[in-house]
C-alpha positions in Angstrom: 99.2 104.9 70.9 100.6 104.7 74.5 97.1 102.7 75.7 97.7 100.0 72.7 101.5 99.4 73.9 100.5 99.2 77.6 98.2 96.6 76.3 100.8 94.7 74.2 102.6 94.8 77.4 100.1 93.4 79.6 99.0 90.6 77.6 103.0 89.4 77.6 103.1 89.6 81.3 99.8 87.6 80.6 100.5 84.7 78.3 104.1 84.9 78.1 105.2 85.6 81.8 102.5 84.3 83.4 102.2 86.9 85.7 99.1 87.1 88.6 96.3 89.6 87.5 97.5 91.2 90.6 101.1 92.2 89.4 99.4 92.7 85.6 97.4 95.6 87.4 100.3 97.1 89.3 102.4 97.0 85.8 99.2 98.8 84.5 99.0 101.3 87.1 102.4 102.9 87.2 102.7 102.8 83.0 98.9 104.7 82.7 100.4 107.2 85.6 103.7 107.7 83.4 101.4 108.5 80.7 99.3 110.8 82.5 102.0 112.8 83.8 104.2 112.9 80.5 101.8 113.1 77.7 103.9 112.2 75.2 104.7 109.0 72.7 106.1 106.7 75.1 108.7 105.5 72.1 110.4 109.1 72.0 110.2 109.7 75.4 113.9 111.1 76.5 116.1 110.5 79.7 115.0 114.1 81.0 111.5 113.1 80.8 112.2 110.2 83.0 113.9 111.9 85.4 111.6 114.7 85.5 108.9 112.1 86.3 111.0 110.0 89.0 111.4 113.3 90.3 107.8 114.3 90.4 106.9 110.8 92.3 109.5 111.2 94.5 108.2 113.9 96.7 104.9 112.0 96.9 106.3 108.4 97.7 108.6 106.9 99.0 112.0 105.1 98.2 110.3 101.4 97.4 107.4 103.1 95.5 110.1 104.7 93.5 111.7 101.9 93.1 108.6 99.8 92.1 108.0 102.1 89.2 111.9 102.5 87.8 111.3 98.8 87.3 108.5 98.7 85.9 109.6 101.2 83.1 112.7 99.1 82.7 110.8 96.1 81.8 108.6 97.5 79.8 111.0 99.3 77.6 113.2 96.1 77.5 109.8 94.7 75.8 109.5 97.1 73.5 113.5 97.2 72.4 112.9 93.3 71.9 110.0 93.4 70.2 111.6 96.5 68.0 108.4 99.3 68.8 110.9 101.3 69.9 114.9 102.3 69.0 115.3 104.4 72.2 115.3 103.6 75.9 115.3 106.2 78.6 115.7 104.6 81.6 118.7 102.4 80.3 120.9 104.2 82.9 118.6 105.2 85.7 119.0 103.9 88.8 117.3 102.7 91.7 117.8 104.8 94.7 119.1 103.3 97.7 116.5 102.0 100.5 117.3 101.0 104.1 116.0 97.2 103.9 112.4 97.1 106.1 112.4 93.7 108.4 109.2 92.4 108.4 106.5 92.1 111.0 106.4 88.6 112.9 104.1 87.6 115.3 105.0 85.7 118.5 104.5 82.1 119.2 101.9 83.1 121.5 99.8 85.3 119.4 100.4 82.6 116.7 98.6 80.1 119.1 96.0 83.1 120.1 95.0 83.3 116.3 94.7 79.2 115.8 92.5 79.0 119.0 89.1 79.8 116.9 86.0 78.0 118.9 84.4 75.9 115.8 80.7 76.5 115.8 79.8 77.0 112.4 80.4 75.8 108.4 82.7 79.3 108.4 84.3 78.6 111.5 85.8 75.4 110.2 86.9 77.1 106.9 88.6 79.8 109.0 90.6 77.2 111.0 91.5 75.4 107.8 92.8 78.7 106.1 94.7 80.1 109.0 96.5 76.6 109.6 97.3 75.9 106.4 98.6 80.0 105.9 101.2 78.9 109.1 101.9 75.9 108.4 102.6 76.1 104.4 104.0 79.8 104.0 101.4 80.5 101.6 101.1 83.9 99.9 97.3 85.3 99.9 97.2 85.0 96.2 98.4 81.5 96.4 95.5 80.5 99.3 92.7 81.9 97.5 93.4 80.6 94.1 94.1 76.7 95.5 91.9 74.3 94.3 90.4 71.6 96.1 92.3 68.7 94.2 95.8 70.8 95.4 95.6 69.1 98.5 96.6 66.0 99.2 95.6 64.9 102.4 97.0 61.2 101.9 100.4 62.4 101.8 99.9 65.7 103.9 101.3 68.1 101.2 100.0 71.1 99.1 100.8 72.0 95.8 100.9 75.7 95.2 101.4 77.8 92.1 103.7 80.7 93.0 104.6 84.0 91.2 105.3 83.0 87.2 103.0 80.2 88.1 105.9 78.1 89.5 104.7 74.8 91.3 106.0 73.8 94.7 104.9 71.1 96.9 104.8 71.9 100.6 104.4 69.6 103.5 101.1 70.2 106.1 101.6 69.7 109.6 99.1 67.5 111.9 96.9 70.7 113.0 96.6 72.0 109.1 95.6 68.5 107.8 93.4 67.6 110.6 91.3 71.4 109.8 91.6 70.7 106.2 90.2 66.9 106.4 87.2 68.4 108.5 86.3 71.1 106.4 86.6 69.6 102.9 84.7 66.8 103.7 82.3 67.8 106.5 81.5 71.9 105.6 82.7 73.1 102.7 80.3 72.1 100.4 77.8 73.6 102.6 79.0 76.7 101.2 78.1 76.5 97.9 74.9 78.9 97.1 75.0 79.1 93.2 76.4 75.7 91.8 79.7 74.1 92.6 82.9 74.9 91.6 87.0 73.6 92.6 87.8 76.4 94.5 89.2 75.2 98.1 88.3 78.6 99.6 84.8 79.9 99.2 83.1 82.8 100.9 79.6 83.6 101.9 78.2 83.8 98.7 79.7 80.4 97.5 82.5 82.2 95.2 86.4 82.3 95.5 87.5 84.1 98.8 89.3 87.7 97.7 92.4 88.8 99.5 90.0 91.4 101.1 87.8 88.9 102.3 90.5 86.9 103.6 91.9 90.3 105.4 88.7 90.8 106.9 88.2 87.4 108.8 91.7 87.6 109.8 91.2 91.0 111.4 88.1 89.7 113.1 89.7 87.0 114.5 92.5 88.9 116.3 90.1 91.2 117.5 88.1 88.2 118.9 91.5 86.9 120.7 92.7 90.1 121.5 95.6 90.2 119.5 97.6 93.8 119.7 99.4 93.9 117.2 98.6 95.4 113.8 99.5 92.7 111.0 98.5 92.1 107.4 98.0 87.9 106.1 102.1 88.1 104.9 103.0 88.4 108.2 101.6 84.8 108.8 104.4 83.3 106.0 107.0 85.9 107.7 106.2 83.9 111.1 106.0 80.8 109.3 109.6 81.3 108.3 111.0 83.1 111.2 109.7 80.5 113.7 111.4 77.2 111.0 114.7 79.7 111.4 114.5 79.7 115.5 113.9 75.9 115.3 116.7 75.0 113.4 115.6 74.9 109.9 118.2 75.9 107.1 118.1 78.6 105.1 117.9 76.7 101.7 114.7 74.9 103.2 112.6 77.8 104.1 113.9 78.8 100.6 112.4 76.2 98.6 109.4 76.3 101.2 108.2 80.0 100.3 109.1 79.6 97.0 111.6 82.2 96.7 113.8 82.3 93.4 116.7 83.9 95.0 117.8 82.6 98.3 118.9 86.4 99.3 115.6 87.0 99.8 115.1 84.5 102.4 118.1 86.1 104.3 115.8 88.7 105.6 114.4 86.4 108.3 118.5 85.9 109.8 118.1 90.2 110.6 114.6 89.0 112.7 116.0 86.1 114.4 119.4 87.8 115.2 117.4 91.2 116.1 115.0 89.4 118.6 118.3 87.2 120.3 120.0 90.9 120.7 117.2 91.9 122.4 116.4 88.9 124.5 119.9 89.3 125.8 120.1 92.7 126.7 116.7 92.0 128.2 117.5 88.5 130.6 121.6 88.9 130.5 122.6 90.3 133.8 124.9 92.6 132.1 123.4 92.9 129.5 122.3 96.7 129.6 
């Protein structure tokens, strides 16, 4: 019973939502551990069981794990109050618990410039350079680079179009450098690639398919290993650069906003802690009295 209403679920996220496969799975992970733990009818499920189960997670993970899943239950028992499955919903008055906001991990001008500087040998090389500028220069999320088609770019007008989370379109300008690596390998290397047929992906990996997010992690970590780059960063910390360095240059906050594509500009108030975090310590650090 509980298997056929997780299913319900997911194909709503699916076709009504239009949620990634990504945050389908993630849905689909937390529900089937609710289930597993519980054991019961999800639709007479109490407010102890919940609680008994936020507690049980709790000591295993932490706050935004927590919190990850307490949403998840929430939307999933607002779908099946709408869609009348079930009368009763237990998490109605649960709460979130409270979790000290995490800035994000930005790289330095520097190491930005470190990680562009890729000698261009080969087919890949090129593909690498094209992926990394357009990542810096576009804020792109990984799941928005590797699902871009080749007809998203429009190198005429320097611009991307990108399909964000709920499949939401945005058009973002390229700069010189990411047009210039994105002219070369679309029309000199990429199809170079292919090993099984064509197809419109603008990403392809060695086998000729669609570059994965763990693909795309790979090269990158190869890369800053090449250019000895220290610090230990994921792919998002290329759009968290990408917005805090637009911040330090004098972009406004409503820009970056419509740039990354997020629905709630509070979001994009995160990178105003990084920018105001770094001046504090740049002070403390060249200000004569500053210690």
């Amino acid at each position: 019973m509980n298997e056929n209403l997780i299913n319900k679920f997911t194909d709503y996220l699916r076709f009504e939502k239009k949620y990634s496969e990504n945050t389908i799975s993630s849905y689909k992970r937390d529900l089937s551990k609710v289930d597993k733990y519980i054991k019961k009818n999800f639709k007479t499920l109490s407010k102890n069981d919940i609680q008994a189960y936020i507690q049980y997670i709790s000591k295993e993970e932490n706050s935004s794990s927590v919190s990850r899943n307490i949403s998840t239950l929430k939307s999933f028992y607002k779908f099946l109050e709408i869609n009348k499955y079930c009368k009763n919903n237990p998490i109605f008055t649960i709460t979130n618990p409270k979790k000290r906001q995490k800035l994000p991990k930005v790289l330095s001008e520097e190491e930005v410039n470190k990680l562009l500087d890729i000698n261009l040998n080969t087919d890949y090389d090129y593909r690498n350079k094209a992926m990394l500028e357009l990542m810096y220069s576009s804020g792109l999320r990984v799941s928005e680079l590797i699902n871009l088609n080749v007809n998203d770019i429009d190198l005429m007008n320097s611009t991307v179009r990108i399909f964000g989370k709920g499949s939401k379109e945005r058009i973002v300008p390229l700069n010189n450098y990411a047009s210039e690596a994105l002219k070369n390998y679309i029309l000199y290397h990429r199809a170079t690639l292919f090993k099984h047929g064509e197809n419109n992906y603008l990403f392809l990996n060695n086998h000729g398919n669609k570059m994965t997010r763990q693909g795309f992690f790979k090269i990158l970590k190869k890369i800053a290993l090449e250019n000895n780059i220290k610090t230990d960063f994921s792919p998002h910390t290329l759009r968290h650069s990408f917005a805090t360095h637009l911040l330090k240059y004098g972009a406004d906050l409503r820009s970056i906003q419509e740039l990354l594509g997020h629905s709630d500009i509070s979001t994009t108030q995160i990178y105003t802690h990084i920018t105001s975090e770094r001046l504090q310590k740049n002070y403390e650090e060249f200000h004569p009295h500053g210690k």
